[in-house]
ZADO-1210 file (C-alpha; in nm, 4 decimals, padded with zeros to 6 digits):
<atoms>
<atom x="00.0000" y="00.0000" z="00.0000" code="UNK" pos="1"/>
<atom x="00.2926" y="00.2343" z="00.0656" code="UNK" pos="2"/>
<atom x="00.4543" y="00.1683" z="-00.2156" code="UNK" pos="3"/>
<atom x="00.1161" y="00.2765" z="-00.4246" code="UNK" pos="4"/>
<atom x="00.1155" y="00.6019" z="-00.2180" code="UNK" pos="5"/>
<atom x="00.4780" y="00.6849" z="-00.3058" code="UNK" pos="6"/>
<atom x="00.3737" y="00.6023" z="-00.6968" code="UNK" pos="7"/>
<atom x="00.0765" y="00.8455" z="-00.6401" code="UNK" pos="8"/>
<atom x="00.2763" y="01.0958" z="-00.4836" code="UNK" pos="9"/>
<atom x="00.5266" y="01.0722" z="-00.7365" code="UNK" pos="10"/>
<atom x="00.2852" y="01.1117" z="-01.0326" code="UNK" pos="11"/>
<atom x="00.2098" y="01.4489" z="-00.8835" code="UNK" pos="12"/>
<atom x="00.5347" y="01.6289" z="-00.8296" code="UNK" pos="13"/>
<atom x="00.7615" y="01.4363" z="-01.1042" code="UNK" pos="14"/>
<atom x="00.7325" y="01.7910" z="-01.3445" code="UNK" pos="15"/>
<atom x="00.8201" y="01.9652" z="-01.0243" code="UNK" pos="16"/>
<atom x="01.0615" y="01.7580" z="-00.9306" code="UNK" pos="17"/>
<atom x="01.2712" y="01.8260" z="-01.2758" code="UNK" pos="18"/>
<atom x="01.1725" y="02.1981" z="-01.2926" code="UNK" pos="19"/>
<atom x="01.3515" y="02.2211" z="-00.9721" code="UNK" pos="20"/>
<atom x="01.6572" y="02.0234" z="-01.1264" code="UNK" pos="21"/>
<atom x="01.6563" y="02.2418" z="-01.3666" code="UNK" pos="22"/>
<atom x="01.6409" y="02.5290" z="-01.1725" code="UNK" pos="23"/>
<atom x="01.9458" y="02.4071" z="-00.9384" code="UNK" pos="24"/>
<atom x="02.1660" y="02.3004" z="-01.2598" code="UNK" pos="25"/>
<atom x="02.1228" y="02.6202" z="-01.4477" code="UNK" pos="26"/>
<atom x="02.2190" y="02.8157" z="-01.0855" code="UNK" pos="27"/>
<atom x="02.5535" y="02.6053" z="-01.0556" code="UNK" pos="28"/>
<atom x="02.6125" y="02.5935" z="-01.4213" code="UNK" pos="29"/>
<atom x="02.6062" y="03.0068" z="-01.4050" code="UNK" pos="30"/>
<atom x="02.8109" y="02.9818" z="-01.0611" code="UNK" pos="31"/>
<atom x="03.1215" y="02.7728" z="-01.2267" code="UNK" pos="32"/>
<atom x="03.0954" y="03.0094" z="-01.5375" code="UNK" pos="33"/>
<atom x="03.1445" y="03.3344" z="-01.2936" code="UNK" pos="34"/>
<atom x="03.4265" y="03.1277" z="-01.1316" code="UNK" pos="35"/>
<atom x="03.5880" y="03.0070" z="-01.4845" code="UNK" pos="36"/>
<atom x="03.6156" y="03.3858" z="-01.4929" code="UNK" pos="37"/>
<atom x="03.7512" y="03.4834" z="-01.1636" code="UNK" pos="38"/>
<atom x="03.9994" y="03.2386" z="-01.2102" code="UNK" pos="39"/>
<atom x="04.0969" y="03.3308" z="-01.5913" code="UNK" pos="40"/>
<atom x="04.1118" y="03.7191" z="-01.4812" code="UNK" pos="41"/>
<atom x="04.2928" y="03.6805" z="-01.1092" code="UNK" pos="42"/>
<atom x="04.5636" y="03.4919" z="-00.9902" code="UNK" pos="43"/>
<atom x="04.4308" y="03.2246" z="-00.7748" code="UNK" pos="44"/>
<atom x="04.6293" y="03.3155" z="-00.4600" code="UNK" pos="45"/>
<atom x="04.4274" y="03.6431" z="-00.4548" code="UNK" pos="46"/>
<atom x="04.1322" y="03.4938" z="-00.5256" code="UNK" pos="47"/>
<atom x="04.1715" y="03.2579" z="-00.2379" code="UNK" pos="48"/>
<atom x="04.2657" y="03.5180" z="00.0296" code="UNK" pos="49"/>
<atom x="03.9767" y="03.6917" z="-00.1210" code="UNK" pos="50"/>
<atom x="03.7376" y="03.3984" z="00.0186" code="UNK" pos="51"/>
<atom x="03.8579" y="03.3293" z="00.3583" code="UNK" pos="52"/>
<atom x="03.9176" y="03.7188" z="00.4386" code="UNK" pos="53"/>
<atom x="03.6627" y="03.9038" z="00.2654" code="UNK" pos="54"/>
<atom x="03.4074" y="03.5658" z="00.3135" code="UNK" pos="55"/>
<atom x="03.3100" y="03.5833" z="-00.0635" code="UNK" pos="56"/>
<atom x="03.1005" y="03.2957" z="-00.1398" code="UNK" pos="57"/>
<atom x="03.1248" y="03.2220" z="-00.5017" code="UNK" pos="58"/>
<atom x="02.8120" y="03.0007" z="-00.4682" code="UNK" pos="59"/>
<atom x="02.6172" y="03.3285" z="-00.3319" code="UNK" pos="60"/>
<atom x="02.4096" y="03.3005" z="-00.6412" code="UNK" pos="61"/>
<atom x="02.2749" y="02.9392" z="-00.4943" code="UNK" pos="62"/>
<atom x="02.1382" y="03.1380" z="-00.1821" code="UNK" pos="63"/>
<atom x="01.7623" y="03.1054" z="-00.1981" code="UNK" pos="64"/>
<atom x="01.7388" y="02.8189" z="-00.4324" code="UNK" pos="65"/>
<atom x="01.6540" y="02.5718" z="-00.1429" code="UNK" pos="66"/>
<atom x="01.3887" y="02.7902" z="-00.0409" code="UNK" pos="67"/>
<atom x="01.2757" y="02.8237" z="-00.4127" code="UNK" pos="68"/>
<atom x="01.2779" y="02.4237" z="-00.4625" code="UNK" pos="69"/>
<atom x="01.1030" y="02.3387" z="-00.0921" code="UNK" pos="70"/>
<atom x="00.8081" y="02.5510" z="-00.1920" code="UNK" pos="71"/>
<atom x="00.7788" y="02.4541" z="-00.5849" code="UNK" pos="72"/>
<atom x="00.7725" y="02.0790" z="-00.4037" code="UNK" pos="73"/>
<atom x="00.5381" y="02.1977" z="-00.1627" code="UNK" pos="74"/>
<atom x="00.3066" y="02.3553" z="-00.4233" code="UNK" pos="75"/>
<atom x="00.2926" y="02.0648" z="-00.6253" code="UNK" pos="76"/>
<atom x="00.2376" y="01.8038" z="-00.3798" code="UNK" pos="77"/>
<atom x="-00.0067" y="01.9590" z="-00.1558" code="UNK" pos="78"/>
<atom x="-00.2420" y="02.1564" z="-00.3727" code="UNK" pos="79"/>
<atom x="-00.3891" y="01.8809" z="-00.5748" code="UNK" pos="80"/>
<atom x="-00.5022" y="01.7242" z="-00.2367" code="UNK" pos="81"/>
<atom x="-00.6981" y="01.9826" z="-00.1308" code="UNK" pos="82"/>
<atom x="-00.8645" y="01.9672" z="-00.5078" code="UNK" pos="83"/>
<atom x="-01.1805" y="01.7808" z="-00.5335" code="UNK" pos="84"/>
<atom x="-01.0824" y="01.6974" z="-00.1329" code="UNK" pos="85"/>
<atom x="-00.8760" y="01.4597" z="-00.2834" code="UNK" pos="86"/>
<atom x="-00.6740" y="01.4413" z="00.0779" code="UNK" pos="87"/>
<atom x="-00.9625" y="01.3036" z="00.2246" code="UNK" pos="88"/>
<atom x="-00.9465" y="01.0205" z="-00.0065" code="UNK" pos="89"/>
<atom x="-00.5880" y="00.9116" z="00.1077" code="UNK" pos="90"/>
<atom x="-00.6898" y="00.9262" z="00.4755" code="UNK" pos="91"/>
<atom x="-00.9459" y="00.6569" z="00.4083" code="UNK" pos="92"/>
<atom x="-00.6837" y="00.4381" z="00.2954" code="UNK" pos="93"/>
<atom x="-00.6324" y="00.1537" z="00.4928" code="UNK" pos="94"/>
<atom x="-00.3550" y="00.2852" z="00.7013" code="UNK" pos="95"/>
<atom x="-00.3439" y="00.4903" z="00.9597" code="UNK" pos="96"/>
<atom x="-00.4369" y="00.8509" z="00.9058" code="UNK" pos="97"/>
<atom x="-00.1004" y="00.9639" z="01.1097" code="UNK" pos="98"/>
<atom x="00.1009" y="00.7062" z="00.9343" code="UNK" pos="99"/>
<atom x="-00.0198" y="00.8547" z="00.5804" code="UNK" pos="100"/>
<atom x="00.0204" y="01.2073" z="00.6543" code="UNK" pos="101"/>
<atom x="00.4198" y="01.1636" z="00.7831" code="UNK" pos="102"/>
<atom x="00.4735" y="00.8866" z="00.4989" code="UNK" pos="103"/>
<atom x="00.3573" y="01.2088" z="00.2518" code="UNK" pos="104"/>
<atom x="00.5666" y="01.4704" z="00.4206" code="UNK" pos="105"/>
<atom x="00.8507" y="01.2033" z="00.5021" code="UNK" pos="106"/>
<atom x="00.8160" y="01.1279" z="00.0238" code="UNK" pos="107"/>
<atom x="00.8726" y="01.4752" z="-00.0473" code="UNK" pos="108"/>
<atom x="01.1737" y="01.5309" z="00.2431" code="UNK" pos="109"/>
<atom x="01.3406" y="01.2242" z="00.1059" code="UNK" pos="110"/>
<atom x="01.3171" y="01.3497" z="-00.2487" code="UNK" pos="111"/>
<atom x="01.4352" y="01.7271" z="-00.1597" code="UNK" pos="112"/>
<atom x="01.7042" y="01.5463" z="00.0418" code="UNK" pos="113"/>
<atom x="01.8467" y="01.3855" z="-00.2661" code="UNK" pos="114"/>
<atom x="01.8014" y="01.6892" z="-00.4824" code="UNK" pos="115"/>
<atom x="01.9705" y="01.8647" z="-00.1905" code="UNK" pos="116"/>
<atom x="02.2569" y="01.6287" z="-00.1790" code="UNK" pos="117"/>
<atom x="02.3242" y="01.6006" z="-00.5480" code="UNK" pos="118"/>
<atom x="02.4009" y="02.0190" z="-00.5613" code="UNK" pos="119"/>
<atom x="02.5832" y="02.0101" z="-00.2497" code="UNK" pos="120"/>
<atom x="02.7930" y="01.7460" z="-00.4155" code="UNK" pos="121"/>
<atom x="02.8508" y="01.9212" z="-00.7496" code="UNK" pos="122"/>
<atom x="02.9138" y="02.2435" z="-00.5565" code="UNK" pos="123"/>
<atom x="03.2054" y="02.0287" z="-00.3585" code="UNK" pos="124"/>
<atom x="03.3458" y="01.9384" z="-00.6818" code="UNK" pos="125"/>
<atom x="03.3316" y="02.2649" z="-00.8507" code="UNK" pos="126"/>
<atom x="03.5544" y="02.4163" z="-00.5149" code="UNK" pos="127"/>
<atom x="03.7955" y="02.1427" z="-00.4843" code="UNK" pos="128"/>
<atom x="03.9122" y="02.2201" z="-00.8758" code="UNK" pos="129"/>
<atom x="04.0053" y="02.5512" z="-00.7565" code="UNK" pos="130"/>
<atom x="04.0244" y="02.5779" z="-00.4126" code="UNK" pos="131"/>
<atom x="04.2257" y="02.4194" z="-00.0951" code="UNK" pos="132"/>
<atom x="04.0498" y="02.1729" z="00.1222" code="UNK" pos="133"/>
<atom x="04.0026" y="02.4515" z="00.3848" code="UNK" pos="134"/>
<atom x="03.7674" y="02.6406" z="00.1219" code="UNK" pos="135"/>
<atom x="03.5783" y="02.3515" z="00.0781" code="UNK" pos="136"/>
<atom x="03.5185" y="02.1991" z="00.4170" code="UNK" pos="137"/>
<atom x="03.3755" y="02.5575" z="00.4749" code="UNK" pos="138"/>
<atom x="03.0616" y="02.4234" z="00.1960" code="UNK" pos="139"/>
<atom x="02.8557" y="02.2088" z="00.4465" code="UNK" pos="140"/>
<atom x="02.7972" y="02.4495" z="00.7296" code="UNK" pos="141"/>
<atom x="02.7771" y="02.7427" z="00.5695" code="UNK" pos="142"/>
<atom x="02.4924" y="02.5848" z="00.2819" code="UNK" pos="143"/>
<atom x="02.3103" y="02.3802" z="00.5715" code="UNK" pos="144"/>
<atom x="02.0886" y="02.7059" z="00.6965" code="UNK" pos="145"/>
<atom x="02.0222" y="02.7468" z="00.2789" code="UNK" pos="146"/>
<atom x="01.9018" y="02.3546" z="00.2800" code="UNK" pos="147"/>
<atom x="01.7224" y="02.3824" z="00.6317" code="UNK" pos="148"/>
<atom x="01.5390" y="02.6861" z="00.5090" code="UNK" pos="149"/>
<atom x="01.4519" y="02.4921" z="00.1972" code="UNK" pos="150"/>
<atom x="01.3098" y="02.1692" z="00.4701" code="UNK" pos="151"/>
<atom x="01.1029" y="02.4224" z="00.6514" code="UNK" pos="152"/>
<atom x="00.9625" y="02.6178" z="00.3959" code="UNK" pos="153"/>
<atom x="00.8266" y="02.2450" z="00.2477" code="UNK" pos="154"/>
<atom x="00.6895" y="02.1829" z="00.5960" code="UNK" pos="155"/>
<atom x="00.4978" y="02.4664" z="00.5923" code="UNK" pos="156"/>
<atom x="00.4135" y="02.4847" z="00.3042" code="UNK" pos="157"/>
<atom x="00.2629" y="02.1621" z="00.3097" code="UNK" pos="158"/>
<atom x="00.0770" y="02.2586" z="00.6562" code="UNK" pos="159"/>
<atom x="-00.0662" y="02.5896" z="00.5489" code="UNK" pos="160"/>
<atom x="-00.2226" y="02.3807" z="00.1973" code="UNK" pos="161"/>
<atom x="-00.4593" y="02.1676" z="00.4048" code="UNK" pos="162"/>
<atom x="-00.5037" y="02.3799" z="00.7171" code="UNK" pos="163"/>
<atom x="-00.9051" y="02.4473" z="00.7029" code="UNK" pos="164"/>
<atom x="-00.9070" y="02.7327" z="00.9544" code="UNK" pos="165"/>
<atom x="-00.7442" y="03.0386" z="00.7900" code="UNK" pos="166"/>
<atom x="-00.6898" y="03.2721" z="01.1398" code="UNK" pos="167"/>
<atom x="-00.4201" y="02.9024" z="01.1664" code="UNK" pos="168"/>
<atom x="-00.3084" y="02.9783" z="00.7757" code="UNK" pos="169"/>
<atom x="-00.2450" y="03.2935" z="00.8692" code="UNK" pos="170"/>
<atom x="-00.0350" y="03.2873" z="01.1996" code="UNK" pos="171"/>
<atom x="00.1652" y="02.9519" z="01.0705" code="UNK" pos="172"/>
<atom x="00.2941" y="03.1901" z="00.7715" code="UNK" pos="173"/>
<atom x="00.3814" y="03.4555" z="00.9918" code="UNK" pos="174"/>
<atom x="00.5914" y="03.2142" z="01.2010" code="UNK" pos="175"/>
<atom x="00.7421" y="03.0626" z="00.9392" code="UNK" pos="176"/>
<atom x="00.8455" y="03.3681" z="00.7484" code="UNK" pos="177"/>
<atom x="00.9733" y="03.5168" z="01.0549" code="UNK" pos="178"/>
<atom x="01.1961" y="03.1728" z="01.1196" code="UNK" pos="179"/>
<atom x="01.3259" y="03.1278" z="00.7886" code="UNK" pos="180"/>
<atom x="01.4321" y="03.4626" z="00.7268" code="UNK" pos="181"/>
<atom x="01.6805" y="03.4199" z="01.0688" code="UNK" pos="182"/>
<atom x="01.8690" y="03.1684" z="00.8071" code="UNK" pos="183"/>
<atom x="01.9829" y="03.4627" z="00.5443" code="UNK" pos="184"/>
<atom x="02.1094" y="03.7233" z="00.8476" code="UNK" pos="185"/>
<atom x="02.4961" y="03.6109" z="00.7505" code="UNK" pos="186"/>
<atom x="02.6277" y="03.5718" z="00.4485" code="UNK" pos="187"/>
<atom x="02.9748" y="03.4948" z="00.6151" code="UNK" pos="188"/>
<atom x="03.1610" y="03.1631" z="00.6094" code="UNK" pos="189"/>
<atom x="03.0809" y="02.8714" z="00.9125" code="UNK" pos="190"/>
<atom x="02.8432" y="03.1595" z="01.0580" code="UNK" pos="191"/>
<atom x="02.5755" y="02.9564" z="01.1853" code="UNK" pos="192"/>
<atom x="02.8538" y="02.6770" z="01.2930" code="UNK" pos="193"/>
<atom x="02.7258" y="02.6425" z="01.6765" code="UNK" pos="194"/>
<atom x="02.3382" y="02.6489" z="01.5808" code="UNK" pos="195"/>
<atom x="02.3104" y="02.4698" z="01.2579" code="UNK" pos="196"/>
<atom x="02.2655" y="02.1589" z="01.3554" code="UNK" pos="197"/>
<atom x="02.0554" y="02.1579" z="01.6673" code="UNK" pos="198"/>
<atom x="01.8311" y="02.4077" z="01.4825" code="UNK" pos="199"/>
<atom x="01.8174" y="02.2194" z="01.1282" code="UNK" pos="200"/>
<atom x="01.6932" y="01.8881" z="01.3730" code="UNK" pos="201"/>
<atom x="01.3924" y="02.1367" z="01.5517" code="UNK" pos="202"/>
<atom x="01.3071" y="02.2299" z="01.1762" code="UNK" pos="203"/>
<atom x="01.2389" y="01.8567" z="01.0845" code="UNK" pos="204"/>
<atom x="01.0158" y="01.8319" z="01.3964" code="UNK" pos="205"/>
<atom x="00.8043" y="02.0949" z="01.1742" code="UNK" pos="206"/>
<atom x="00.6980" y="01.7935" z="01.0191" code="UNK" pos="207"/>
<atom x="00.4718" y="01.6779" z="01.2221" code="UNK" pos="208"/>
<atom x="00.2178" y="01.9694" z="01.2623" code="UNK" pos="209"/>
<atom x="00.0687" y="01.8371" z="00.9316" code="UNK" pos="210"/>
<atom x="-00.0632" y="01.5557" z="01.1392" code="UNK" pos="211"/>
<atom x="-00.3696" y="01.8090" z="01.3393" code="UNK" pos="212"/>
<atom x="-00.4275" y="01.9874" z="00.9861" code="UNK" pos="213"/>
<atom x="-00.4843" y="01.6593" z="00.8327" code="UNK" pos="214"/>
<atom x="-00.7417" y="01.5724" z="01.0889" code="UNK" pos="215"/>
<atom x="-00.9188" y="01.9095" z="01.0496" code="UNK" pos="216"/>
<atom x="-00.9146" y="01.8250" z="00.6940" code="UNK" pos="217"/>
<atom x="-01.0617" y="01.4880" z="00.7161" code="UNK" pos="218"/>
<atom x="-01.3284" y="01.5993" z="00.9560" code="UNK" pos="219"/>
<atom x="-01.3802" y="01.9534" z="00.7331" code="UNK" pos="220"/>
<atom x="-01.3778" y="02.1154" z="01.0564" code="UNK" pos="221"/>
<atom x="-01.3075" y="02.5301" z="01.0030" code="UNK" pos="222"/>
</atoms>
């Protein structure tokens, strides 16, 4: 049965799914262009020192693609449910209303995770070409916030779709743009080094709030 939901859920974001790939290739095909430049143009000593003391990112241009990606996802996975109460359909499923609500949200982390990966991998290979290992070990921590903001903006998104009572839309939005925006404050290297990862594991526990929304769905309470 779970393996017919993840077909079904697949069906509806695949177009998405390869916008977004799109999307993220084009942004790291213009970022290695820009550094193909740099590079021709500057000696590469310079160009280092400029990175670790001036904190230029070269992948500054990747920024707010996460967030772009986790709400195109979001979008597309979410809003045909709420069509036709289509959601309500899924919940009579013979599984557990809880169990099909995380299993949705847990489809579309897993496939933003591997998205996710794949351009933080590229990204990796692009800096060690030019760049000392010191450069590059900076890439995780200082893209994490970009990818967490990407998670919770999914989350979200996917919560504010189905919620029925809009004074809940409303104030969930609020929250979340006011907590997402704390992950753009720095554009410096390693800046969010002693919060990242505590905060990026309270983000996934976003998760679950589509669990009551899902239940006010079902029930069409407002």
């Amino acid at each position: 049965m779970l393996l017919s939901l993840a077909y079904k859920e697949w069906i509806k974001i695949r177009w998405a799914y390869l916008v977004s790939l799109a999307i993220g290739l084009g942004i790291i095909l213009s970022i290695f262009l820009n550094l193909r430049l740099l590079v021709e143009f500057n000696p590469l000593k310079e160009l280092w020192n400029y990175i670790i003391f001036k904190n230029y990112l070269f992948y500054s241009q990747f920024r707010y693609i996460p967030l772009v990606i986790g709400l195109i996802l979001g979008i597309a996975q979410f809003v045909p449910e709420i069509q036709n109460l289509r959601l309500k359909l899924s919940l009579h499923l013979p599984i557990e209303e809880t169990k099909t609500l995380l299993f949705m949200v847990f489809y579309g982390f897993s496939l933003l995770t591997a998205l996710f990966l794949f351009f933080y991998l590229i990204l990796v290979s692009i800096s060690s070409s030019y760049f000392p290992p010191d450069i590059t070990n900076t890439l995780f921590i200082t893209l994490l916030p970009w990818f967490t903001a990407g998670y919770a903006v999914y989350f979200f998104a996917s919560v504010v779709i189905i919620e029925q009572i809009w004074v809940r839309r409303i104030s969930i939005s609020l929250f979340a743009v006011l907590l997402i925006s704390q992950f753009f404050l720095s554009m410096n290297h390693n800046a969010y080094i002693k919060i990242i990862i505590p905060v990026f594991l309270f983000v996934i526990l976003f998760s679950t709030l589509i669990i009551n929304s899902g239940y006010r769905f079902k029930r069409g309470l407002k």
